[in-house]
TORBA-899020 format. One record per atom (N, C-alpha, C): residue in one letter; x, y, z. Coordinates in pm, whole numbers, plus 50000, padded with zeros to 5 digits. Layout:
AXYZ
...
end
This chain:
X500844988150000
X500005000050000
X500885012550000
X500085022249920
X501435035349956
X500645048750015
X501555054650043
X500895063050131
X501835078650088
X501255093050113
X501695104350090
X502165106950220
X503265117250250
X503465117750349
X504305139550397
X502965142050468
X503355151150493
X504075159450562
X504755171550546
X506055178550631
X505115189450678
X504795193350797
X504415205350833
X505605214250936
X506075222050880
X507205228250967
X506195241150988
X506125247251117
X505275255351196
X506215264451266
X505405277051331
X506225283551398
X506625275751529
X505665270251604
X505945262651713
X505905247151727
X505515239651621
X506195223951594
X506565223651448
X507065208051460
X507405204451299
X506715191551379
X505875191551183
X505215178451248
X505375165851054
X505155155851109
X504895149051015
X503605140750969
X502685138450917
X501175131550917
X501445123650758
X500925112050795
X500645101250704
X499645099450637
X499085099550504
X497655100950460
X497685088350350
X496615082950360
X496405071150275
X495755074250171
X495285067450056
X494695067349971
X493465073849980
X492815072950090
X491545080150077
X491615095050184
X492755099950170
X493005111350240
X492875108650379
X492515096450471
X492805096150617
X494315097350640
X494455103350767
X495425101150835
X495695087750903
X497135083550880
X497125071450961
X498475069751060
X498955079351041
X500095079651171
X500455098451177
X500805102651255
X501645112851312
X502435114251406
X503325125851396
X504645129251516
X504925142151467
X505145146851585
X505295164951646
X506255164351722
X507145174351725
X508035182751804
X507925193151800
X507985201251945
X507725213351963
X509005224251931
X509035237751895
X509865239751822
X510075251151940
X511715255551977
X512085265252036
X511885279051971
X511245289352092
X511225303852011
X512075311852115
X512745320352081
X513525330352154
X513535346752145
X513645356752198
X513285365352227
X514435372552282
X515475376852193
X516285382752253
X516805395752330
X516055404752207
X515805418452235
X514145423352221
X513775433952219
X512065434652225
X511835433552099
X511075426452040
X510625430051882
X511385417451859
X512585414051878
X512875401751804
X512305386751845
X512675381151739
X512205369851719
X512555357151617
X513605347251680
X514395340451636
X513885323051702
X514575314951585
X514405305651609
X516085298251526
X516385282751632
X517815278351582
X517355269551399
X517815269551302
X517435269851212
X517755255451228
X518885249251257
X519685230751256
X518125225451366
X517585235151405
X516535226251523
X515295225351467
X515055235251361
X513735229451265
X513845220251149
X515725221751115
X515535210651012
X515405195051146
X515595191151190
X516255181651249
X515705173051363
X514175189151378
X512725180351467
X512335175551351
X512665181151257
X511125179751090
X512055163551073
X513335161251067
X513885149351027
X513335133751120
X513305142451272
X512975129651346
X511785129451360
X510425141451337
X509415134251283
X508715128351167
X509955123951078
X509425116650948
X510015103051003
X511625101151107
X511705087851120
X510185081451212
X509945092651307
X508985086751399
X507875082751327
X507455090851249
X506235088751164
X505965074751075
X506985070851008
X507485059150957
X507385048151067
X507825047151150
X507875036951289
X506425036951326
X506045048651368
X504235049051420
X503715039551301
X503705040951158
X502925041251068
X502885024851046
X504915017351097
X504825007051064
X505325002250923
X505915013750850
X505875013450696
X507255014050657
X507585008950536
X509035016950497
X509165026250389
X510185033750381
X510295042950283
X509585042250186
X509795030350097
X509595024949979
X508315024749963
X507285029450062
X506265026550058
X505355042150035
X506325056150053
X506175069750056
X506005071049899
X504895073949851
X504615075949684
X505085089649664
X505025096249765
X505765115649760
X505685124049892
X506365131849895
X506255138950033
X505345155449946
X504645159650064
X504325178050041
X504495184250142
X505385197850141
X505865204550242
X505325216450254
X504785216450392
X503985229250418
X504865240750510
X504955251450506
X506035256950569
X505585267350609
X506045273750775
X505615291050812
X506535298250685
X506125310550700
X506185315450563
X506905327050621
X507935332050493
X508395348050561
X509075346150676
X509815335250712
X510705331350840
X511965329650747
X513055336750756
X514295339550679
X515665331350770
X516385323050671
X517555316750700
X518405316450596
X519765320550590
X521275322550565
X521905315950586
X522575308750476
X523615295050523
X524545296650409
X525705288550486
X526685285850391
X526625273950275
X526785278850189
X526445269750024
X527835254250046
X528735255450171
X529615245750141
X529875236650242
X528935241650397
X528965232750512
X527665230850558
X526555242650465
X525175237450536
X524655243450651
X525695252250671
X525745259450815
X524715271550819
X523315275550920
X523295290550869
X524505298250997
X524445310250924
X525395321450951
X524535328751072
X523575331551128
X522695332251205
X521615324651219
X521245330851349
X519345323851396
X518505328551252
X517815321151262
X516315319851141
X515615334951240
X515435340951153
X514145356951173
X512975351251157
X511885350751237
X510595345851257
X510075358651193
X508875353251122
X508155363651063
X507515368851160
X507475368951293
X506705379651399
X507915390451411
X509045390251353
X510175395451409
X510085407751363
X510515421551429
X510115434851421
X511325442851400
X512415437651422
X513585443651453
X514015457351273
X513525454851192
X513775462151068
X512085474651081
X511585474251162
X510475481551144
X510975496051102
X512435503251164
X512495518351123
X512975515650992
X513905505150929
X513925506850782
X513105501150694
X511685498650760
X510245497150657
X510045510550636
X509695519650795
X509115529350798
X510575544150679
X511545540650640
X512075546650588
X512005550250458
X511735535550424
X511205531050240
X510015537150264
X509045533550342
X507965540550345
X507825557150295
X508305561150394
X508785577650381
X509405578950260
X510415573550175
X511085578250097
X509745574849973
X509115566649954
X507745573049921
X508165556049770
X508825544049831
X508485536049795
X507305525449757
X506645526449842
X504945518849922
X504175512849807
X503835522949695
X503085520649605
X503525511149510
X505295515749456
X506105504949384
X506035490649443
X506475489849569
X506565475649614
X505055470549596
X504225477249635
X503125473549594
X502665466549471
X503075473749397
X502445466549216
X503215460449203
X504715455949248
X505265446749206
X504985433849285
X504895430249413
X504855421749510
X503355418649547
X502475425249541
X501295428449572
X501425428749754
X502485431649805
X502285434049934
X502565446149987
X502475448850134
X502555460250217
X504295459850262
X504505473350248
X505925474450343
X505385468650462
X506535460150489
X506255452550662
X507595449750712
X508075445850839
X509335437550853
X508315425150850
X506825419550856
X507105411350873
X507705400650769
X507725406850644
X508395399550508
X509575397850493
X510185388550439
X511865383250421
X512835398350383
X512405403650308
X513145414750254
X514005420850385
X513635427250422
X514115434350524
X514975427150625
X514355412750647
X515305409150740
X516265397250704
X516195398250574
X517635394550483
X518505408350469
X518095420850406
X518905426350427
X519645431750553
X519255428250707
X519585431050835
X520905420750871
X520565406250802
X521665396650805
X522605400850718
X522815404550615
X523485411550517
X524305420650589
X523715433550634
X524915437950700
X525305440150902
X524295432550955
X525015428951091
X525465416351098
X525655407251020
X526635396851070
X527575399850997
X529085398751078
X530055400450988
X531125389950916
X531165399050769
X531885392850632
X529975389650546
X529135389050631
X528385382450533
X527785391650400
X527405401750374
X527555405250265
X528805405550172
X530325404350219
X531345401450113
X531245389350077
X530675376950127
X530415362350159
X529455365350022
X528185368350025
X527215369949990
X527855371249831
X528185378649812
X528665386549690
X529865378849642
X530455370649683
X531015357449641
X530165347549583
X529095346949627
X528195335649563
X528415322849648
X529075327749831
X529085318049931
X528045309850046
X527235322250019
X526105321750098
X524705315850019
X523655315050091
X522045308350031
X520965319250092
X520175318550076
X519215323450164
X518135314150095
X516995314250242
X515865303750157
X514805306850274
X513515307750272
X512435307050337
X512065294250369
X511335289750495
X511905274850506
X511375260250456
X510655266450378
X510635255850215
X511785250350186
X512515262050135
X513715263150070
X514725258650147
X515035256550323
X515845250350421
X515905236350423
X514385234650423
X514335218550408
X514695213450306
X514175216150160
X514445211450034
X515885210850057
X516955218250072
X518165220650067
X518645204750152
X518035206350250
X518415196050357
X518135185150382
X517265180050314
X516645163850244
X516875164350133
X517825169350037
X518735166849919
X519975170549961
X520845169450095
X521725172150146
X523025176750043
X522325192650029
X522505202150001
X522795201749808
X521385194149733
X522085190349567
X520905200149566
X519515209749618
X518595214949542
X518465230449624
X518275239649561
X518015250949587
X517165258849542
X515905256549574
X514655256749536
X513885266149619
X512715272749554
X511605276249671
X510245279449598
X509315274549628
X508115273949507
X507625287449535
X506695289949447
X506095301849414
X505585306149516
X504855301549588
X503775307749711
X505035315149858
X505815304449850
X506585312349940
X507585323049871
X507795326049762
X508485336049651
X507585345649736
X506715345249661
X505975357349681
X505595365349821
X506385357549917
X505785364350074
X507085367950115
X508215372050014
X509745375250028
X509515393250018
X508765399349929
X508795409549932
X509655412549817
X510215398349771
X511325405149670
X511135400349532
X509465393549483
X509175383749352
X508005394849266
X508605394549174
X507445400649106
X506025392449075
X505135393249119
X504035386949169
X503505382249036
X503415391848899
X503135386948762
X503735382448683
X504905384048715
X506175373648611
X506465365248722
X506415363448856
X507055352348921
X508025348048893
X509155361848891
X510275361648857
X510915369549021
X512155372649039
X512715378949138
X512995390549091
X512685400949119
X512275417449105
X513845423349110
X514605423548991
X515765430648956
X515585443749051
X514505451349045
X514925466349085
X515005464249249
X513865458649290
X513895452349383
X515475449649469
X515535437049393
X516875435549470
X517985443249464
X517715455049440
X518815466949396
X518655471949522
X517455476849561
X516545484349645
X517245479449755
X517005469949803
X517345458749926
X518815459849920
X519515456549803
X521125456749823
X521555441049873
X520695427049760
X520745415849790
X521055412049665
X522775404949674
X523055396649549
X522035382949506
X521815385749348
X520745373149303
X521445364749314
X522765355349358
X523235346149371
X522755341449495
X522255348749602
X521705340649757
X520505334849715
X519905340049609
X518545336349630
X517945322349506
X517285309949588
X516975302749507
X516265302649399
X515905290249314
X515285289749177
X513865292349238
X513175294749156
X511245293849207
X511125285449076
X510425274449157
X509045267049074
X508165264149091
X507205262549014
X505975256549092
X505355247849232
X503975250749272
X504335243749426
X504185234149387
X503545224949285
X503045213949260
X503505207349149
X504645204149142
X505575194749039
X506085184549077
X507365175249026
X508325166949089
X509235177549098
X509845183149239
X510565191049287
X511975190449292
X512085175949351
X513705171249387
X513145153649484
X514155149749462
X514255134949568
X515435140449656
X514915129749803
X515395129649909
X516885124549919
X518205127449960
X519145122949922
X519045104349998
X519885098149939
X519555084449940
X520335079550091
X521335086050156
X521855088450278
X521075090350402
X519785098950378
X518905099350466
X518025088450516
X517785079350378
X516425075750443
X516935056850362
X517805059350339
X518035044050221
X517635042250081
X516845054050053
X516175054549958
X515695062849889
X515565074149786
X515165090149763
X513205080549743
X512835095949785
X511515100049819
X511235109449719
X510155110949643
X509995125749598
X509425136349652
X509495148249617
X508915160949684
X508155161849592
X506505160749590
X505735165949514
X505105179349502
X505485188649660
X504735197249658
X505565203549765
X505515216349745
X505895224249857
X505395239549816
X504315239349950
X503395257549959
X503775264250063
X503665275650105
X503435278950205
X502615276350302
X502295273950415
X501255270950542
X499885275450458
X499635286850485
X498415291850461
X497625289050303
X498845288850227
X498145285950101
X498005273850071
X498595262050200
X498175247050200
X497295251050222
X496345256750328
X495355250750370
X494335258650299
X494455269350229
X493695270550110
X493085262850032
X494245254849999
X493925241249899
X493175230149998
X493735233750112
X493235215450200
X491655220450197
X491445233550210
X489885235350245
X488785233650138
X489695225950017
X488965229149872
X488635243449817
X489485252949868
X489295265449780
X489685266249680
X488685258449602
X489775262649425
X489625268349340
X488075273149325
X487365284049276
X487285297049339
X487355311549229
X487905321049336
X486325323349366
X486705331649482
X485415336649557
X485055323849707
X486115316849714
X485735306749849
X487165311849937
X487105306550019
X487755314850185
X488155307950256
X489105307050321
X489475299050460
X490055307450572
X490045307050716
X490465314350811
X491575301850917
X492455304250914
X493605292451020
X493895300951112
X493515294151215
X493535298851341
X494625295251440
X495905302951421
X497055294251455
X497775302651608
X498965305051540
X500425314351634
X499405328651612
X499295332351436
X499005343651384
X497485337351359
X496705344051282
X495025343951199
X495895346951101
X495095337650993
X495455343450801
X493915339150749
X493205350150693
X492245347050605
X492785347750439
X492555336550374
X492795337350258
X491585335950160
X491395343750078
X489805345849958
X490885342349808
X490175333049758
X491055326549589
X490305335049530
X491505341949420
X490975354649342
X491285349249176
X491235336249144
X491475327949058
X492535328748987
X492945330948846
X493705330948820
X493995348848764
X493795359048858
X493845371648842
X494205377649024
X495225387848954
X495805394149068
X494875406149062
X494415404049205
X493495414549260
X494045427449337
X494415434049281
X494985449649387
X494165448849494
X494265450549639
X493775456849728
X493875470949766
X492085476049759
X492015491049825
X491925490949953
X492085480350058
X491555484050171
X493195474750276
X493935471850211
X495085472150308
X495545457850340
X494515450850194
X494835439750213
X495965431650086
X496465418950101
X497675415450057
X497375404749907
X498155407149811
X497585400249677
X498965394049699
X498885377849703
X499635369149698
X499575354549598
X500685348949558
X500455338849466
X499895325349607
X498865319549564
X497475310049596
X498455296849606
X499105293049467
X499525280949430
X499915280149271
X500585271149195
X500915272649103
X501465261349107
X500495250349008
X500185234248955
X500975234548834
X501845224548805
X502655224348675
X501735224248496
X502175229848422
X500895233548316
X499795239948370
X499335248248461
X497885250248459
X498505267648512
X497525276048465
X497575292348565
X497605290648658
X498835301048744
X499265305248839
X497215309848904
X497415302749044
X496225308849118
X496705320549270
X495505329149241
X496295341649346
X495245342149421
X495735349549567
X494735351849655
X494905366549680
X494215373449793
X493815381049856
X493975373850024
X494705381350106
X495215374750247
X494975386550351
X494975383450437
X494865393050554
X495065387050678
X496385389450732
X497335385550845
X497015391850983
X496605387151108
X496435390651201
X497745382151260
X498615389751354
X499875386251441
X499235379851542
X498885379151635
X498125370851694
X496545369451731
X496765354851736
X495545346451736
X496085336451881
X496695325151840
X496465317551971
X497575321852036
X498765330051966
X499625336552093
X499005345852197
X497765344352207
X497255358052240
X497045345352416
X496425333752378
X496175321952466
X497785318552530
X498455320852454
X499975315752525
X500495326352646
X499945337452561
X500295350752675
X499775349152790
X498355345952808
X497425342052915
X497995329552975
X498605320952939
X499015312953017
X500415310953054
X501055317652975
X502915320752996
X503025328153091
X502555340853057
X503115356853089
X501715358353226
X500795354153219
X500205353353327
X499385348253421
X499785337753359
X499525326153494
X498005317753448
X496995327053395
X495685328453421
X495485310853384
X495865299853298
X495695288753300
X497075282353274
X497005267053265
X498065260953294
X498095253453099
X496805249953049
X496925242952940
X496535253552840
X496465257252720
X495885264252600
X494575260052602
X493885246252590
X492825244952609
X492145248652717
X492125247552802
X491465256452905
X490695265952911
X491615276552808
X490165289452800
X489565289952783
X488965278952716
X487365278152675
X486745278552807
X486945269052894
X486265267253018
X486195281253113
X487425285253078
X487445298353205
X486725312053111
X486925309853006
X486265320152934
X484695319852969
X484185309752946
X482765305252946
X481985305353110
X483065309953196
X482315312453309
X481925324353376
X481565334353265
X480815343253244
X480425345853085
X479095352153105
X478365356952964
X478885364552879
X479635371352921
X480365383852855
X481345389652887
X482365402752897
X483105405052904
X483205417353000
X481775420753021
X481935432153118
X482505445953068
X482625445052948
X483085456652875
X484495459952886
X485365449152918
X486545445652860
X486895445052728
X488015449652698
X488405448652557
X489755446252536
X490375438852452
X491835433352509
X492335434552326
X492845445052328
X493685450552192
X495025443352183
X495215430152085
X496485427752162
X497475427852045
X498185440852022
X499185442951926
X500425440552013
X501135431452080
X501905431052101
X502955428552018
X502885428451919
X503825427051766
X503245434751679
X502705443051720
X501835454251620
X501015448651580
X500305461851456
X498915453451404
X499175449551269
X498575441351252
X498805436751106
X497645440451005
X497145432250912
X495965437850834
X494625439150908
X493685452150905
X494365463050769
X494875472250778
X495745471450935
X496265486550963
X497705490350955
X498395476750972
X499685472550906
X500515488651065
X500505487051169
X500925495751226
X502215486651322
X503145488151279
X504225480051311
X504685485351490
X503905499551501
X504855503851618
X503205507551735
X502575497151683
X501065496351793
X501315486251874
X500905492552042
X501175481752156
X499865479352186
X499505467152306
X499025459852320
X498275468352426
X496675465152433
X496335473052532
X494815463952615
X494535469952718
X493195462152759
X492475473052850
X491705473752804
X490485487852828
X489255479952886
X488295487352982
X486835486753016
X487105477653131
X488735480853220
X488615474153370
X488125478553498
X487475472353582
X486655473553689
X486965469153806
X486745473153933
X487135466454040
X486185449354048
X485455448553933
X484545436653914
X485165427553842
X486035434853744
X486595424753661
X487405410053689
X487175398453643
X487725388353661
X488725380553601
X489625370753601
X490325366253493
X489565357353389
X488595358853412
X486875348853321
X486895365053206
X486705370453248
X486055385653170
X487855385553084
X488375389753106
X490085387453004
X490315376252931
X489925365152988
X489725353252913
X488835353052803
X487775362252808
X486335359952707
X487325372352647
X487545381752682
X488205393352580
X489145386652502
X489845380452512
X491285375252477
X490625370252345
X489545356852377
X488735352552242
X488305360752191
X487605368952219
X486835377652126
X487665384152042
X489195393252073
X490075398451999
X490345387351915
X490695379051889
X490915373651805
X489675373151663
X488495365951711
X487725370251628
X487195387751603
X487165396751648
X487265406751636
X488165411651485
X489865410151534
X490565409451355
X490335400551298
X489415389351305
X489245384651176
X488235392551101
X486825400951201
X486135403351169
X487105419451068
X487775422651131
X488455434151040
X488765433450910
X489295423250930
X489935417950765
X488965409950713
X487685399350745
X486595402850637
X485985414850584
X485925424250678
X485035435150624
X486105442050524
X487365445150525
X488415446450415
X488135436650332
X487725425150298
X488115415350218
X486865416350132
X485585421750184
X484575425250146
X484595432950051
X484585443350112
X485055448950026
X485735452749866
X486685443349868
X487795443649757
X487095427949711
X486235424349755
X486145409049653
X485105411249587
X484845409949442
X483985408149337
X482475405149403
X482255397649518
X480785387549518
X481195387649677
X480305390349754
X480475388449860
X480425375349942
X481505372650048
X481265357350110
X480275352650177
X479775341150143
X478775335250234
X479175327950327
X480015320450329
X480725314050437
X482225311650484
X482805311050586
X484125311550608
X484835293750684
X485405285850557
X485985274650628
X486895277550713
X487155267650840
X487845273350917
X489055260450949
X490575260751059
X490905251851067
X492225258951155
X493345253051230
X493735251351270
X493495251851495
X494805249651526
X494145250151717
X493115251951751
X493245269151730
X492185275051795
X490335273651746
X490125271051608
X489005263251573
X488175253051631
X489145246051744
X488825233251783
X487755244151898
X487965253651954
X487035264352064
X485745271251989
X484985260352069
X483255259152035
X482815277152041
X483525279752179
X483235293752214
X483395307052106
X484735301052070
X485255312352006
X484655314851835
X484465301851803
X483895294951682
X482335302551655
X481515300651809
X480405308851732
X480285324351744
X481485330051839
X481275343551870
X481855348751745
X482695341151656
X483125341151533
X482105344251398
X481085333951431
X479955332551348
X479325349551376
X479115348551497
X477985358851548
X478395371051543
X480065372451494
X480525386951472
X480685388851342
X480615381551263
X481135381651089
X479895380151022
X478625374451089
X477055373251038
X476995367450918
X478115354250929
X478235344150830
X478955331450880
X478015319850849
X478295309150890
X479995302850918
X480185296150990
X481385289350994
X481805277351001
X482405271850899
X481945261150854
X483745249850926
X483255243351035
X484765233251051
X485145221651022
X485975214850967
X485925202250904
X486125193151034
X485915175650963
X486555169751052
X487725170551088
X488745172050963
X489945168250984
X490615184250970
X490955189451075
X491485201051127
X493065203951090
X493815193651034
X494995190451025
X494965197450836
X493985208050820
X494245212150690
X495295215550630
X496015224450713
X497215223350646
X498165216950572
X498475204350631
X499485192750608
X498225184550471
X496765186150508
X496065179650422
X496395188250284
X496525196050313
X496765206350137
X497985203550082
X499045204950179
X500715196650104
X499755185150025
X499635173750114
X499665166450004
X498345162049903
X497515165849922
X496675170849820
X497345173049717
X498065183749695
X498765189949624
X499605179149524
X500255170949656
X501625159449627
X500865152749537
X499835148749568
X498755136949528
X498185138549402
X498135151849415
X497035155349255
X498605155049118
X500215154449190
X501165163949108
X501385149649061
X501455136049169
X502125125949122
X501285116349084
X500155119349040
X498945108649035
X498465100949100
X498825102049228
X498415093949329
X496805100449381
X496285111649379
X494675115649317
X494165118249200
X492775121749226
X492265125549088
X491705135349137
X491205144749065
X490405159349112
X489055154449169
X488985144949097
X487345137749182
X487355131549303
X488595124749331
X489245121649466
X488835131749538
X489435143249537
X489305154649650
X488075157049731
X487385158249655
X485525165549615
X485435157649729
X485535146549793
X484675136149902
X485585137449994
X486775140350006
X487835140350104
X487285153250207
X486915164650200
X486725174650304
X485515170150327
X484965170450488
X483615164750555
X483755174850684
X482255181550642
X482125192350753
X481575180650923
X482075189851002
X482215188451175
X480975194251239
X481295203251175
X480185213051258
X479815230751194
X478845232451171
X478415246151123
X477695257351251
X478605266251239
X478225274551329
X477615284251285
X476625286751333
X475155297251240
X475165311551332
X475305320751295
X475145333751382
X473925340051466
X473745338051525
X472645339751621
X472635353251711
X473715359551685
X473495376451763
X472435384651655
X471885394951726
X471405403451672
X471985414851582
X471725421451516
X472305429251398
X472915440851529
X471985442351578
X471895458451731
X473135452151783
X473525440451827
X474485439351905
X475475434351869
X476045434351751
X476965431251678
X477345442951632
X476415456151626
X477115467551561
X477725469851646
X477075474051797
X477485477251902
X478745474251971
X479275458951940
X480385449951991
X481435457351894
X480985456151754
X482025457251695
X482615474751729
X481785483851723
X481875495951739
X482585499451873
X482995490751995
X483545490852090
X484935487952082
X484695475451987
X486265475051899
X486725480851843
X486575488751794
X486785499951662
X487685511751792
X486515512651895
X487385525951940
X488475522052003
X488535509452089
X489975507152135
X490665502852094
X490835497051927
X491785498951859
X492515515251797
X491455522851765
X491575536951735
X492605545251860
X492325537451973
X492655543052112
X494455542752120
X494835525552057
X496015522252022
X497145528151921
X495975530051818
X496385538751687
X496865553251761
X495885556951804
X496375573551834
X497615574651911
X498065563052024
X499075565352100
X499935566951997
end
């Protein structure tokens, strides 16, 4: 029997999942991934420790599963996106920590390009927003604070790769230098309509085209696994970015359908088919996916910085529970929030306000207030920016949405799920299998190496549960309009 076998490298695990012929899962293995915090705003991770959990959960996965290599018809690699690593082209080594895309540390030389009145250019070329949170910036930061590495660079000694492009490198121990389209495009540095790498661009930045890998499609034969690793090469059928897996895992393949992953960060993604959609309202035109022979597919995205870090804070930084799951329970032991409101830009805001230097705030406290009432705020902010970036997404999309698939952690929270429904006044739709992400790699793998058929798919997603909106129109304006000002409140500081 053969089986697909997926790579999910995450901000906080690398995991591996086994999918059979009829898209079940039949084995998995996770490792949790170190994050570090050196200075304020930064945000690093050891780059040898994501290749090398992702390695020992494909041996584990294999052992769980019972299977041998020979039995892997293709691997698809799903990857956090916009997380930047620098290595040497001749030991494999990177030259620094991996830059997590929460990482802030380049925010005054966004805000500089900004000012110098770049914004609009990067725009039509990339279809994105000046941000640090994109590769650009914090490739060029490695460039010139580690030292020799731009003379390195400019030798043609160095790599750079988004961590698509880490792994590929590193399960072809070191013969491929690759990075497919979807993660190209969240570099800041690909021209979004030629899906080419932006000459002026990389002028701009001051990044030799020798660091930077080939782009191909996410959905081809990519490269095989070197034969040292595993006894045997494997193929790579697929490699997307995170979010635009689970685009695909959610069956978005026609434009005008939606998915929301509810992770570290929120990403709503709307398929804008095979046409790049400008955004007027602050939102991000990114490449979808791109199947070998067929049009490049693009989306429309809108990034909220946190979502379930917002639950980690509550239980790291202050005590309030011991597990992530939990909040549901402590949330739910009150009705409401008491007119709490918990703004939580602690990494700034992301879409649609893109305010890199907005802090975190919590308004409407009382000598009544409880850690139940912060707990229900905590959820609600989260759905709150999603509700932001639908009403942006609204906006700018042709046909308005009727429903929003949903999927990762935080999805699994009944609570949060319908206050979700009841703030967006459109259904929410959750699958069984929540593991969309890793399901879209190989989807992807599956449809590239013939191991599916497009008719295959169609029966593979099976809804869980539909959450129907049940607030009133009066009190949904009202909620949201409470949000509005204490974000405005943040803005003005």
């Amino acid at each position: 029997m053969s089986y697909l076998l997926a790579l999910d490298q995450g901000t906080t695990s690398s995991r591996s999942i086994l999918f059979d012929q009829e898209g079940k899962v039949v084995a998995s293995a996770q490792y949790p991934i170190h994050i570090t915090t050196p200075y304020a705003g930064w945000v690093e991770q050891d780059a040898e420790e994501l290749w090398l959990s992702q390695l020992q959960t494909i041996r584990d996965v294999l052992k769980k599963g019972d299977i041998t290599v020979s039995d892997i018809k293709a691997i698809g690699i799903a990857n956090q996106r916009e997380t930047t690593v620098v290595w040497h082209r001749k030991t494999g080594k990177p030259i620094a920590p991996a830059i997590v895309w929460q990482d802030r540390r380049t925010s005054v030389v966004c805000q500089q390009l900004h000012d110098k009145g770049h914004s609009a250019h990067i725009q039509h070329i990339t279809g994105l927003m000046i941000d640090p949170y994109f590769s650009a910036s914090k490739l060029m930061w490695i460039l010139d604070a580690i030292p020799q590495a731009r003379e390195l660079a400019e030798k043609g000694e160095l790599a750079f790769g988004t961590i698509d492009s880490w792994l590929i490198w590193n399960l072809t121990q070191g013969g491929i230098h690759v990075t497919d389209v979807s993660n190209a495009s969240r570099t800041m540095l690909m021209d979004i309509h030629q899906q080419e790498w932006s000459l002026p661009l990389l002028s701009l930045f001051k990044i030799p085209i020798s660091l930077l890998p080939s782009i191909v499609p996410s959905g081809q034969e990519i490269a095989y696994t070197d034969t040292a690793l595993f006894g045997t090469r494997i193929p790579i059928f697929a490699a997307v970015g995170d979010q635009q897996a689970s685009l695909f895992g959610h069956d978005c393949h026609q434009a005008g359908l939606a998915k929301n992953t509810y992770g570290t960060g929120c990403f709503m993604l709307l398929n804008t088919g095979d046409q790049v959609i400008k955004s007027r309202h602050q939102l991000l035109s990114t490449v979808a996916w791109k199947q070998k022979g067929k049009p490049t597919q693009y989306a429309l995205e809108g990034s909220v910085f946190m979502a379930g870090a917002i639950v980690q804070w509550l239980r790291d930084n202050l005590g309030f529970i011991k597990e992530s799951a939990e909040v549901e329970s402590l949330a739910a032991q009150v009705d409401h929030t008491d007119g709490v409101v918990l703004v939580p830009a602690f990494t700034g805001l992301g879409a649609p306000y893109w305010r890199a230097d907005a802090l975190a705030s919590i308004s409407g406290l009382s000598r009544g207030t409880q850690k139940a009432h912060i707990a229900r705020a905590a959820l609600e902010a989260i759905a709150f920016q999603v509700a932001d970036v639908l009403h942006a997404m609204q906006q700018d999309a042709p046909t308005p949405l009727t429903e929003l698939r949903v999927d990762g952690g935080a999805s699994a929270n009944n609570l949060l799920m319908q206050f979700q429904a009841d703030i967006l006044g459109v259904p929410v739709l959750r699958p069984t299998l929540t593991e969309t992400t890793a399901f879209g790699a190989v989807k992807l793998a599956g449809l590239s190496c013939g191991f599916f058929t497009e008719s295959d798919l169609s029966s593979m997603w099976q809804l869980d549960r539909c959450f129907e909106p049940v607030m009133s129109e009066d009190e949904r304006m009202n909620r949201l309009s409470l949000w509005k000002k204490a974000v405005h409140r943040v803005l003005s500081e």
